[in-house]
C-alpha positions in Angstrom: 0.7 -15.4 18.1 -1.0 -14.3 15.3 0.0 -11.3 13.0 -3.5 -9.8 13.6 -3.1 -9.8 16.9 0.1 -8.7 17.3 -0.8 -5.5 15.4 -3.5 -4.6 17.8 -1.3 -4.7 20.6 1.4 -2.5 18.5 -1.5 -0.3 17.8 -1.9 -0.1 22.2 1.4 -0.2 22.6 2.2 3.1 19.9 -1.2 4.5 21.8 0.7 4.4 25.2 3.9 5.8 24.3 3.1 8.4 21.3 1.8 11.8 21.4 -1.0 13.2 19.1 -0.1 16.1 16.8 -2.0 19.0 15.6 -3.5 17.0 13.2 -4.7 14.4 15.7 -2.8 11.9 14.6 -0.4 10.1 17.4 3.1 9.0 16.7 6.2 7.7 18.6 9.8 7.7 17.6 11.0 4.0 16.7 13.7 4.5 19.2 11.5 4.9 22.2 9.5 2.1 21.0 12.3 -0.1 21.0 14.1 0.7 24.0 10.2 0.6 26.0 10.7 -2.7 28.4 7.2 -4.0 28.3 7.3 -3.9 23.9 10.8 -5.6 24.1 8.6 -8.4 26.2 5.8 -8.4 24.2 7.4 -8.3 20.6 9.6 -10.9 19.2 10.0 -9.5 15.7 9.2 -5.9 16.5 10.0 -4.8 13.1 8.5 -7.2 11.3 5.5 -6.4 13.1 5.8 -2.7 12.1 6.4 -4.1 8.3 3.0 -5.8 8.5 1.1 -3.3 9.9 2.7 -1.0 7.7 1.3 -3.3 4.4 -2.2 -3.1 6.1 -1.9 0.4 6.6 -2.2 0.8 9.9 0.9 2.9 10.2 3.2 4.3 8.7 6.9 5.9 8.8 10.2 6.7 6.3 11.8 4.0 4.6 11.5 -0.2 4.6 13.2 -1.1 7.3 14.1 0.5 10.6 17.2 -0.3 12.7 17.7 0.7 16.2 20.4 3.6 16.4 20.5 4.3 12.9 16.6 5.2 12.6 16.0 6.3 16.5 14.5 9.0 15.5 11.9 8.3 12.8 8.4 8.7 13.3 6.3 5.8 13.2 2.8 7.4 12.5 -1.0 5.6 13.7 -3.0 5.8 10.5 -6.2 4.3 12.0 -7.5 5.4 15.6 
């Protein structure tokens, strides 16, 4: 797979699992991202898929890199909807 491609479906998958804010903007916690069955299937290299569409600006959340337990509960933020 392609980086491009594997964006947009990050881009679904964040769609399907987030919630918008008052601002309109939707987000999901990396933790629930994770631990969702049908990403764990679909991503090999889930954060390095949130790295690159993090470069492009797609999304965005706190820090470099995220680790499961340790950054559950960061946002990770659609940029572009």
């Amino acid at each position: 797979m392609n980086v491009e491609h594997e964006i947009s479906l990050l881009v679904e998958e964040i769609r399907r699992l987030g919630t918008r804010n008052a601002d309109g903007q939707v987000s999901v916690k990396f933790g629930v991202l994770f631990a969702d069955e049908k990403c764990a299937n679909l991503f090999e290299a889930l954060v390095g898929t949130l790295k690159a569409a993090k470069r492009r600006k797609i999304i965005t959340y706190q820090g470099e890199l995220l680790l499961q337990g340790v950054h559950d509960n960061v946002d990770i933020m659609l940029l572009q909807d």
